[in-house]
N, C-alpha and C positions, 0 to 999 in steps of 0.2 A: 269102319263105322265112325262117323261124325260123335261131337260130343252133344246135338241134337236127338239125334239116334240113341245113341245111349242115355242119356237122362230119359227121356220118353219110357225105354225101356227096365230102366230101374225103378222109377215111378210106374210102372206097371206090374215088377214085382212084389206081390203083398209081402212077405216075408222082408223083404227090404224099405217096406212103408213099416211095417210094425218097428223094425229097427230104427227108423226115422223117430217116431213116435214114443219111442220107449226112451229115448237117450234125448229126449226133447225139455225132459223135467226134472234130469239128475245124469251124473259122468258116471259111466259106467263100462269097465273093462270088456274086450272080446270073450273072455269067459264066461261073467255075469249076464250077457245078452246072451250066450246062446241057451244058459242054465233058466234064465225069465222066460223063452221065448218058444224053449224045447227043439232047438236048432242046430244040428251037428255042429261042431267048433268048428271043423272046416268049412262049411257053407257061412258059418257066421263070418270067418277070418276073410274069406273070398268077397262075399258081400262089404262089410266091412270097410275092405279096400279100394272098391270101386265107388262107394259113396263117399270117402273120404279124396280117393282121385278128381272125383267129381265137383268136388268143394263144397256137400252139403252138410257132413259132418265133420268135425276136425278133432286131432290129439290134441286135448287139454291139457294132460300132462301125465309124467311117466315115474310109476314108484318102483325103486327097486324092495326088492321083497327081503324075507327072512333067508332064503334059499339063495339069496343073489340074484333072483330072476329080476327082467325088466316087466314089469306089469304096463300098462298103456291104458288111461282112459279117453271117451272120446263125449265128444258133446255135442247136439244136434246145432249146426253154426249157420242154418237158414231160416231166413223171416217170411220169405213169400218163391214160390218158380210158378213162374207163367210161361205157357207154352202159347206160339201164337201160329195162325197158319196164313200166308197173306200171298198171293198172286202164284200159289204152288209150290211155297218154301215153308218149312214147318221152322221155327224160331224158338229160343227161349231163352228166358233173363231168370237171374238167381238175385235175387236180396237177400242180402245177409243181414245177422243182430246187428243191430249198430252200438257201439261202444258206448254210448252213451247210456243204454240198454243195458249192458255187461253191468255197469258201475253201477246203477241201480239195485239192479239184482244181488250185487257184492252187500250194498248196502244195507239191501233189504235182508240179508243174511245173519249180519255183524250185529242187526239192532232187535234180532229174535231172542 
């Protein structure tokens, strides 16, 4: 399967758009998404991975815990996917935050 194929396909699974959606407005661990979303941990962790393969969500960053566990958050890291279909080839382009974007939002954090 193309990486056409597969975004098309993951963008057609709802459980995988909620996840998009949910980790769009706060970093939020593979546990907490699937405990928000009612989502077996495994379907969440499978999911997950593939959006993250994909390059639309990414590791933010990784706490280790009281237990020594690594915990992993992630954060939705796309602005715009346009899918395009043109002389018989199905196409698409990912935008991502632009950093410029990031710093903003840092900002807007620090001065709440």
């Amino acid at each position: 399967m193309d990486y056409t194929s597969e975004i098309i396909s993951i963008l057609s699974d709802e459980q995988s758009r909620e996840i998009i959606k949910l980790v769009s407005n706060t970093e939020l661990t593979i546990l907490q998404i699937s405990n928000s979303l009612n989502i077996p941990l495994s379907t969440t962790y499978r999911k997950v991975r593939k959006l993250e393969e994909l390059k639309i969500i990414k590791k933010t960053k990784v706490v280790r815990t009281l237990e020594g566990l690594d915990e992993s958050y992630y954060k939705n890291w796309t602005f715009e996917i346009v899918i395009a279909y043109r002389d018989g080839e199905l196409t698409y382009k990912l935008e991502h935050v632009k950093i410029e974007d990031k710093i903003v939002r840092l900002w807007q954090k620090f001065s709440e």
